[in-house]
KOLKOL-158464 format. One record per residue (C-alpha): residue number from 1; residue in one letter; z, y, x. Coordinates in nm, 3 decimals, always signed. Layout:
<nodes>
- n; res; c3; c2; c1
- NUM; A; Z; Y; X
...
</nodes>
This chain:
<nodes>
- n; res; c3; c2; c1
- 1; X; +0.000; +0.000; +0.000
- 2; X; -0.070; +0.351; +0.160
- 3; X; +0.148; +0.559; +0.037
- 4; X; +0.321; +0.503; -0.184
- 5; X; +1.037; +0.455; -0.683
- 6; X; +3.739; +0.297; -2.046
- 7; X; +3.655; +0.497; -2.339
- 8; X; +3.543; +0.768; -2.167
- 9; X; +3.313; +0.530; -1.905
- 10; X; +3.190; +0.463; -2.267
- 11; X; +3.132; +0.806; -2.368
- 12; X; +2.964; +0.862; -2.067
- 13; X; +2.794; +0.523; -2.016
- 14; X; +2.648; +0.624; -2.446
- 15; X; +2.513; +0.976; -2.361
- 16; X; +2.323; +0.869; -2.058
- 17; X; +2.205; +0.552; -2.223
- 18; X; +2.056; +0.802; -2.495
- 19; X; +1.916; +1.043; -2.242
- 20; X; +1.763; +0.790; -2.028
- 21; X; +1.612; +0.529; -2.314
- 22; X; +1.810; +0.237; -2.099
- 23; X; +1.881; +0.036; -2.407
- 24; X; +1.556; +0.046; -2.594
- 25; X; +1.411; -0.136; -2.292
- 26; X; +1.606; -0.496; -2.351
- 27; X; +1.673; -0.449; -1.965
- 28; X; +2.020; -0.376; -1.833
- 29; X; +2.006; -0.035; -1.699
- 30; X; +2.013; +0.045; -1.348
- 31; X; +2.306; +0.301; -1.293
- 32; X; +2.255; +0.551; -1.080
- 33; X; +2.524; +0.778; -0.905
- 34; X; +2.430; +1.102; -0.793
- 35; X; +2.524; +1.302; -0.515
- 36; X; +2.465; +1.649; -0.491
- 37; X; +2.270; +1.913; -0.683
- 38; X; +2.136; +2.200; -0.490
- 39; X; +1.809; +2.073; -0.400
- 40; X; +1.560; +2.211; -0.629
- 41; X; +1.376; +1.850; -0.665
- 42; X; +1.705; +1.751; -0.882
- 43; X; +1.589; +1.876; -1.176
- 44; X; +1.250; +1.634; -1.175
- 45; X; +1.587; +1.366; -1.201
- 46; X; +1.610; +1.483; -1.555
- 47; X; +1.286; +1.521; -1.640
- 48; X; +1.087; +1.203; -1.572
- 49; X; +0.999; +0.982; -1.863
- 50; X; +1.250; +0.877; -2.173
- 51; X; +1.187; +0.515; -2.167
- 52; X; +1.265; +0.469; -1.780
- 53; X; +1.550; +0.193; -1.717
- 54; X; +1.741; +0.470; -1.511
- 55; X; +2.149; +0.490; -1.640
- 56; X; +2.295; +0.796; -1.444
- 57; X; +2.698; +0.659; -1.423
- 58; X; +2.797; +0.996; -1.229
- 59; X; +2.750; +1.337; -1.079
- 60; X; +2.863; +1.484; -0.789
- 61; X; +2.877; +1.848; -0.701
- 62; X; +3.147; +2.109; -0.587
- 63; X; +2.965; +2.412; -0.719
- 64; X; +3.085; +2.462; -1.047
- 65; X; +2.800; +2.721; -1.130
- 66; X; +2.551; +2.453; -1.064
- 67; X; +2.737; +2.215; -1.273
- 68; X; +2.738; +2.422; -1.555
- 69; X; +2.370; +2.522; -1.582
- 70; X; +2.264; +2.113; -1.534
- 71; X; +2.567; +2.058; -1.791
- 72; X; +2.384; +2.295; -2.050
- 73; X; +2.035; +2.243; -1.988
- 74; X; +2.039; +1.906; -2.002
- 75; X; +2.379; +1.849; -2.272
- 76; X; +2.524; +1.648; -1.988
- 77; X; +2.856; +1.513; -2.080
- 78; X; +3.162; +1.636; -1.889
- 79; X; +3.297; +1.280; -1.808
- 80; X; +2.997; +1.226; -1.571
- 81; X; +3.056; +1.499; -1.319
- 82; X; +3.290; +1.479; -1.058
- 83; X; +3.397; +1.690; -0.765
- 84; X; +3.321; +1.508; -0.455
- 85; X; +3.084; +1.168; -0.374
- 86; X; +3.415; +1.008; -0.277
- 87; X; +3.609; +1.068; -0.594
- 88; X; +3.299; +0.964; -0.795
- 89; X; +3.267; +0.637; -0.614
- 90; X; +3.667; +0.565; -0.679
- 91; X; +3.576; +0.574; -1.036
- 92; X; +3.248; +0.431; -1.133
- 93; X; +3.024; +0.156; -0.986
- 94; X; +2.656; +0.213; -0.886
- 95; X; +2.390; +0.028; -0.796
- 96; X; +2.234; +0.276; -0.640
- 97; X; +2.326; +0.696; -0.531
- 98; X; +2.041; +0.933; -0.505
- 99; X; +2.135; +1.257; -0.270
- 100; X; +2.064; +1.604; -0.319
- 101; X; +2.248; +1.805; -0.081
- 102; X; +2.109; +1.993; +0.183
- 103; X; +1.926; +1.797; +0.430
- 104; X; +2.211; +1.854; +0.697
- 105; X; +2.454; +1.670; +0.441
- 106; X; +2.263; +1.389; +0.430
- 107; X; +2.466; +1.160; +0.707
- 108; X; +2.809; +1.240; +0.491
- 109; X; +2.674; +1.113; +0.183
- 110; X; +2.487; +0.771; +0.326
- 111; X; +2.827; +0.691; +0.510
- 112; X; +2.990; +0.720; +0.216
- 113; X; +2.770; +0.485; +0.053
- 114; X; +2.759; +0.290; +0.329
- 115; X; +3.165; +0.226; +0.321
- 116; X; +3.128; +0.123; -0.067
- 117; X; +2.752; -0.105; +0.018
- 118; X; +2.542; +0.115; -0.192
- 119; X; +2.180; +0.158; -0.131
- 120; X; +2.082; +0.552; -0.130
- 121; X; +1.728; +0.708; -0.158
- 122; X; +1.783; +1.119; -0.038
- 123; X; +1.465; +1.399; -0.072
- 124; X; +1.261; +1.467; +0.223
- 125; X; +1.318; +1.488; +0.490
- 126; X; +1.547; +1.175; +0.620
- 127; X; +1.800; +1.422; +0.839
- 128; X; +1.808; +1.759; +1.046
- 129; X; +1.705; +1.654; +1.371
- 130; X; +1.656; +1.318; +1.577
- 131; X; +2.037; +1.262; +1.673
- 132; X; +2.133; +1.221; +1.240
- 133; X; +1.850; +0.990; +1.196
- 134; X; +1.957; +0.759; +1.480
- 135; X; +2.295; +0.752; +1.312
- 136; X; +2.144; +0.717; +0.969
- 137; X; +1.924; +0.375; +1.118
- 138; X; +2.271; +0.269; +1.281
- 139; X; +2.500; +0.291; +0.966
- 140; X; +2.219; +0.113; +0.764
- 141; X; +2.187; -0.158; +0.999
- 142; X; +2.547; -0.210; +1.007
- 143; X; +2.644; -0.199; +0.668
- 144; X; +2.298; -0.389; +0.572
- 145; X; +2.205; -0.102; +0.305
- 146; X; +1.863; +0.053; +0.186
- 147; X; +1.805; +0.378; +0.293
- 148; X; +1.512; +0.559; +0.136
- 149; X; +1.360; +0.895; +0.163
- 150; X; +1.179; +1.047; -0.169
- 151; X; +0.850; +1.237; -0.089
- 152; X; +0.697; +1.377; -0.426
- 153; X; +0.368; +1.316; -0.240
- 154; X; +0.429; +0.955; -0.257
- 155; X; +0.363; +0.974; -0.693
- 156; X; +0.021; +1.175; -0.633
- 157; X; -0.263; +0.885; -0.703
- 158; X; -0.536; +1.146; -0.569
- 159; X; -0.431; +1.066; -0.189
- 160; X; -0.459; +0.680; -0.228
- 161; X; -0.813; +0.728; -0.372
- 162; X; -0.909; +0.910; -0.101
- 163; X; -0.785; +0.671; +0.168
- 164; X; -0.983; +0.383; -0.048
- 165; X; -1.344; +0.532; +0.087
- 166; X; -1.254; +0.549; +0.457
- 167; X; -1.464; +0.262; +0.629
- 168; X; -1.831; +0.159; +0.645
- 169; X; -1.896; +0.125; +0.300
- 170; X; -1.725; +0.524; +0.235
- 171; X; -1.696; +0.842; +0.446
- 172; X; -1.691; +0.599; +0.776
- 173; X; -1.427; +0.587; +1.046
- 174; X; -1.167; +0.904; +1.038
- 175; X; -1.174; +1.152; +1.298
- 176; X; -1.028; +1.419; +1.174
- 177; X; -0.692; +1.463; +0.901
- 178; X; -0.602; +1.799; +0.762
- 179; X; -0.267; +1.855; +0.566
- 180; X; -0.200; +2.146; +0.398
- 181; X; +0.166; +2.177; +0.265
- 182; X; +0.431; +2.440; +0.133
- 183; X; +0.426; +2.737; -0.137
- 184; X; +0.530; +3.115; -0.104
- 185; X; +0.893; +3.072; +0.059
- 186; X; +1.200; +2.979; -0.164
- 187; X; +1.345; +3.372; -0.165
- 188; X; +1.346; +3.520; -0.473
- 189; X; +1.165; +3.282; -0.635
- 190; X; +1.397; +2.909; -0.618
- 191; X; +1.733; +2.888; -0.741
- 192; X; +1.981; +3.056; -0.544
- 193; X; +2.177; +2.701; -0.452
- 194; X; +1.846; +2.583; -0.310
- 195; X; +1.767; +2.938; -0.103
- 196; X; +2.110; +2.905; +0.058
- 197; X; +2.053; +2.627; +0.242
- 198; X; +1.694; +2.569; +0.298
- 199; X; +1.665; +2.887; +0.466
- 200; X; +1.990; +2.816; +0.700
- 201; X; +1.901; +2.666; +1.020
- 202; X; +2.144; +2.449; +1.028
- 203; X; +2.179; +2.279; +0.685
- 204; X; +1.804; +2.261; +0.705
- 205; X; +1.751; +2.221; +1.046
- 206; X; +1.441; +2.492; +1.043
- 207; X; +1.219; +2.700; +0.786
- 208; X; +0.911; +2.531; +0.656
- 209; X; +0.884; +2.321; +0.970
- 210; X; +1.146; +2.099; +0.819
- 211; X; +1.092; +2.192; +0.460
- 212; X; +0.690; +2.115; +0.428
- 213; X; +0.569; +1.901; +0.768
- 214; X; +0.779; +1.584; +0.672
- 215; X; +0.482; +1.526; +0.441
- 216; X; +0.217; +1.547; +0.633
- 217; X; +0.360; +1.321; +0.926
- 218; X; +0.520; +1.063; +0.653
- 219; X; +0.129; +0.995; +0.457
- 220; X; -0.036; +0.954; +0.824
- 221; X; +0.223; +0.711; +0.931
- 222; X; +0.181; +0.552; +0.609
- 223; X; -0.216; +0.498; +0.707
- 224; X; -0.180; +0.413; +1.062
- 225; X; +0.113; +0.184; +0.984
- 226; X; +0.330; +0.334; +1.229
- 227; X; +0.122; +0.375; +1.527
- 228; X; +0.204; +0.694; +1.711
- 229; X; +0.012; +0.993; +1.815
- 230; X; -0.098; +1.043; +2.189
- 231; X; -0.007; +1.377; +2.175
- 232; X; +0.183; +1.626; +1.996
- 233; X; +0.134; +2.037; +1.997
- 234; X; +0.290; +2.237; +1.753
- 235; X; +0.375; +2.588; +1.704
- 236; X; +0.588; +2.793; +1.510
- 237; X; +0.529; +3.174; +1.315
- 238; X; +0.753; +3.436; +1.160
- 239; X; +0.563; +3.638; +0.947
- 240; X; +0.877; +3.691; +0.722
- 241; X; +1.187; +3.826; +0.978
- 242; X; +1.380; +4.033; +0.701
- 243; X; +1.361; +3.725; +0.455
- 244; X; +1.369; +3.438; +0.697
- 245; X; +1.581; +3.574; +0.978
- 246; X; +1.715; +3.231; +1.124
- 247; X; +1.433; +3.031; +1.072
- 248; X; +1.035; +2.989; +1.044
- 249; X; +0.820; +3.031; +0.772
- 250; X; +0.504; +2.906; +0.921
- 251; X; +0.406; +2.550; +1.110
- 252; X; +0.097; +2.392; +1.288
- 253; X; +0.147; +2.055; +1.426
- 254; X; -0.171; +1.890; +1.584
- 255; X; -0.126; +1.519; +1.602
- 256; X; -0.407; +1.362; +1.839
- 257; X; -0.434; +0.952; +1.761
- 258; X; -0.634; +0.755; +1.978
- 259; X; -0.994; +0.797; +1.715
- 260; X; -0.857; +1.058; +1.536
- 261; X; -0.680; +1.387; +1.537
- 262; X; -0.462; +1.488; +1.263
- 263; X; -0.329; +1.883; +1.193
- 264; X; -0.049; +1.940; +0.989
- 265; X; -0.026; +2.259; +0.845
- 266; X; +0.336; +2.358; +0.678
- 267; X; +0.379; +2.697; +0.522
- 268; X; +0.575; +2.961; +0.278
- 269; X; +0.304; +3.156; +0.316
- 270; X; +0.032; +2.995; +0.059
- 271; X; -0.035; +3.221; -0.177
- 272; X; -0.005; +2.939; -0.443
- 273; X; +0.164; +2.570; -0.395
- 274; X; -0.057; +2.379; -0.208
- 275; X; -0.013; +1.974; -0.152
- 276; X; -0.351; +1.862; -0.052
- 277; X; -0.555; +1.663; +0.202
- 278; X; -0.866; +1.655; +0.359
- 279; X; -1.020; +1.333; +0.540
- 280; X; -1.335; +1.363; +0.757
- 281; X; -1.499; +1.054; +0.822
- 282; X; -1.826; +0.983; +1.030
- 283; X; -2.013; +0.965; +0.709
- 284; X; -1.847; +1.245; +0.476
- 285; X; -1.556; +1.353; +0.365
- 286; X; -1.279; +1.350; +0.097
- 287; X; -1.031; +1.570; -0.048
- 288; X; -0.805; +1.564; -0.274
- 289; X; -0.728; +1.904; -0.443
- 290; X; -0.393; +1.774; -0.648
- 291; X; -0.184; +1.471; -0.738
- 292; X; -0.418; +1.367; -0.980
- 293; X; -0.756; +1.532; -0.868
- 294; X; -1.042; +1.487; -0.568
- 295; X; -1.376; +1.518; -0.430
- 296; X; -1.553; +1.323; -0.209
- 297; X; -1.878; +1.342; -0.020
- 298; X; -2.029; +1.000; +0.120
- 299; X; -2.272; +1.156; +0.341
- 300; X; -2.503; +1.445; +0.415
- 301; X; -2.774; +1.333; +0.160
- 302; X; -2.508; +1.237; -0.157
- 303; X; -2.424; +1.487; -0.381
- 304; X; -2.024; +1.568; -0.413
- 305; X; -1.822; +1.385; -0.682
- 306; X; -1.511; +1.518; -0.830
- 307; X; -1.292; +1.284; -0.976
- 308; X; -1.014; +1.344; -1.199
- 309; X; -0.747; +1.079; -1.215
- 310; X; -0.534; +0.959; -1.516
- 311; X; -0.174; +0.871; -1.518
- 312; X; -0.108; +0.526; -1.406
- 313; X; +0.220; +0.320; -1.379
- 314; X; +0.113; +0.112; -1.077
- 315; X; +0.293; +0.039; -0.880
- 316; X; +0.548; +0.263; -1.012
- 317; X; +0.521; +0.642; -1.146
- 318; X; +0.834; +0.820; -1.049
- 319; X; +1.116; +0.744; -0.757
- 320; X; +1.422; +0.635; -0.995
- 321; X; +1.254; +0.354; -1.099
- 322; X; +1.076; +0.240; -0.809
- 323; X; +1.422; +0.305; -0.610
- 324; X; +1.510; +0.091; -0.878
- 325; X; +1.258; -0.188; -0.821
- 326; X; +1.289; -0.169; -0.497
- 327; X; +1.734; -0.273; -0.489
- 328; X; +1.648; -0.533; -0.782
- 329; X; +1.381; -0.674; -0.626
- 330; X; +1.107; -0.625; -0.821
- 331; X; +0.898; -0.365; -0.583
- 332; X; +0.849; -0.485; -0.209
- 333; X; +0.926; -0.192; +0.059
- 334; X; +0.660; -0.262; +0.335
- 335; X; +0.768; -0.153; +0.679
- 336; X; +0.606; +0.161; +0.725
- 337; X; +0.601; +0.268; +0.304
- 338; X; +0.616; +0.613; +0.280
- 339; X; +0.949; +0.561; +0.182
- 340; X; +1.073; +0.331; +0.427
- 341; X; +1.314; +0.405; +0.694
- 342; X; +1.110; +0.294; +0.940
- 343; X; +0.826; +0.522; +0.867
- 344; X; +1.072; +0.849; +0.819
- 345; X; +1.263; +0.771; +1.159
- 346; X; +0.935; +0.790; +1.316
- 347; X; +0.853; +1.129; +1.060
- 348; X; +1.170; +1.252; +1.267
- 349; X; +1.075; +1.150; +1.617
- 350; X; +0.737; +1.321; +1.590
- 351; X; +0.894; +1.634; +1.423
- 352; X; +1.158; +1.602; +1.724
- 353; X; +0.833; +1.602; +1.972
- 354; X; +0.731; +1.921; +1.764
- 355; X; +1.039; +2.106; +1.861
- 356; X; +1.015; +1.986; +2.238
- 357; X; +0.640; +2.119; +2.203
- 358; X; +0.774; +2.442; +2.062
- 359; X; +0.982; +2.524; +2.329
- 360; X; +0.808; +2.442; +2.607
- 361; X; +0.502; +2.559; +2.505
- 362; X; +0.331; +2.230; +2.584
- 363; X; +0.141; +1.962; +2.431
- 364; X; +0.372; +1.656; +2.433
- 365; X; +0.183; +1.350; +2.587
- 366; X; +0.345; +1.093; +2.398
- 367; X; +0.178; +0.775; +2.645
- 368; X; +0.367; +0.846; +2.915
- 369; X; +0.689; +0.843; +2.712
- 370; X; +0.645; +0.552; +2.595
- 371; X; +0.581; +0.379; +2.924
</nodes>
């Protein structure tokens, strides 16, 4: 697969059972714990479809303001939030926790799991910086839990079509990747939980480096199946000081393979959202425009076809239940799955090779590390 999911307990166990459709499936509901809600992706969490298998058992978040407006606009009962992941955890029984924190608080919350055996997926990206993500692969090897990192790129049908016409009998053999990721900025415009952190460089370990590259990297590992780059350049652009004073706001990574070259470009500077791709084969070319729209171009002679896809459920539509799928069972993780921890440990060490890159000035010749 390229690229890729006591009376009160009963109160609480009723309204999220009605929320999340878990008993007009005949299934027993997979209940979910949550930590965190200041990322802004935790809203898509109550939003995905109504007859999803997904039983949310508790919430955990120390900002009250951010409790109340989830509380409210979703008519969340009280009995499911709780102050910390640790007090949640003493009280109800998960099979699985998805994290929203900041990125920086990801470590705290899969230790915690980790103590208590639970498999956690968190958003993008895995950690802050190389050092976390070691720890992250250590704890999960110890404790012999699933780690898995969410990429809404990894629901967007439009990128696996494209991949399907790279080879003879399509656009020919890749040579060149383009990635074009990020929005205009998170000030003034996302929630002001969100802004806090994402701009800090510490919680987020960088500006739209961290916030918008992850995707690029994790769909090219995905397609190479975990082969790394020769090379690494990146560099780094603050067109934004009085908004963005500790951090970046613009990205370029160029990722040189041994046929191909891949640039990543990660921004809060697009005038409009932009998650798109372009490959560029021998033969032609194709793009895809959205989640659920490309073009393609076989060669020089064919005319271009636009294709627009429909919603599909294969393998899975949304993370919850392929998270899901994948703890019960019923969805196989391949080793370098967008998702995997393989494939985002090695979305950190070429984002660490970025930063090396950025500071020296250098391209990174990643051969001669490895021997």
């Amino acid at each position: 697969m390229w690229i890729l999911q006591c009376s009160a307990m009963l109160l609480m166990l009723f309204c999220c059972t009605v929320l999340f459709g878990g008993e007009k499936s005949g299934k027993k509901p997979f209940a979910l714990g949550i930590i965190g809600l200041t990322h802004g992706h935790a809203n898509l969490i109550f939003k995905f479809k109504q007859t999803n298998n997904v039983l949310i058992v508790g919430i955990a978040e120390s900002d009250t303001a951010v409790v109340n407006k989830y509380k409210y606009k979703y008519n969340l009962a009280d009995s499911l939030f709780f102050s910390t992941g640790k007090e949640m955890l003493e009280q109800v029984s998960p099979d699985g926790v998805a994290v929203f924190t900041s990125t920086f608080n990801h470590l705290k919350a899969i230790k915690l799991c980790a103590s208590k055996g639970i498999d956690v997926m968190v958003e993008k990206p895995l950690a802050t910086n190389w050092e976390q993500s070691r720890q992250i692969e250590q704890i999960a090897e110890e404790s012999k839990i699933k780690v898995l990192t969410n990429y809404e790129t990894t629901w967007h049908p439009s990128l696996d079509s494209c991949f399907s016409y790279v080879g003879s009998e399509g656009i020919g053999d890749i040579r060149k990747v383009v990635f074009h990721h990020g929005n205009y900025g998170p000030m003034n415009r996302a929630p002001r939980e969100f802004t806090e952190w994402v701009t800090d460089s510490v919680q987020n370990g960088g500006g739209a480096l961290m916030d918008f590259a992850c995707y690029g990297i994790n769909i090219i590992t995905d397609f190479v199946n975990g082969q790394l780059p020769q090379s690494v350049y990146a560099e780094l652009r603050a067109f934004k000081p009085d908004e963005y004073p500790e951090v970046d706001d613009e990205a370029t990574i160029i990722l040189n393979y041994k046929t191909f070259q891949c640039i990543v470009q990660a921004s809060w500077n697009w005038a409009v959202p932009r998650k798109d791709m372009e490959l560029y084969g021998t033969n032609g070319y194709a793009i895809a425009t959205s989640s659920n729209e490309y073009k393609y171009k076989l060669n020089w002679r064919a005319k271009e076809e636009v294709c627009v896809l429909e919603k599909t459920n294969y393998p899975v539509d949304e993370p919850l239940e392929y998270f899901a799928g994948i703890i019960s069972g019923r969805e196989v993780l391949q080793t370098y799955d967008c998702a995997s921890l393989e494939n985002n440990l090695l979305v950190m060490q070429i984002l660490q090779w970025a930063k090396e890159s950025i500071t020296t000035g250098k391209r990174i010749e990643i051969i001669k590390i490895n021997k």
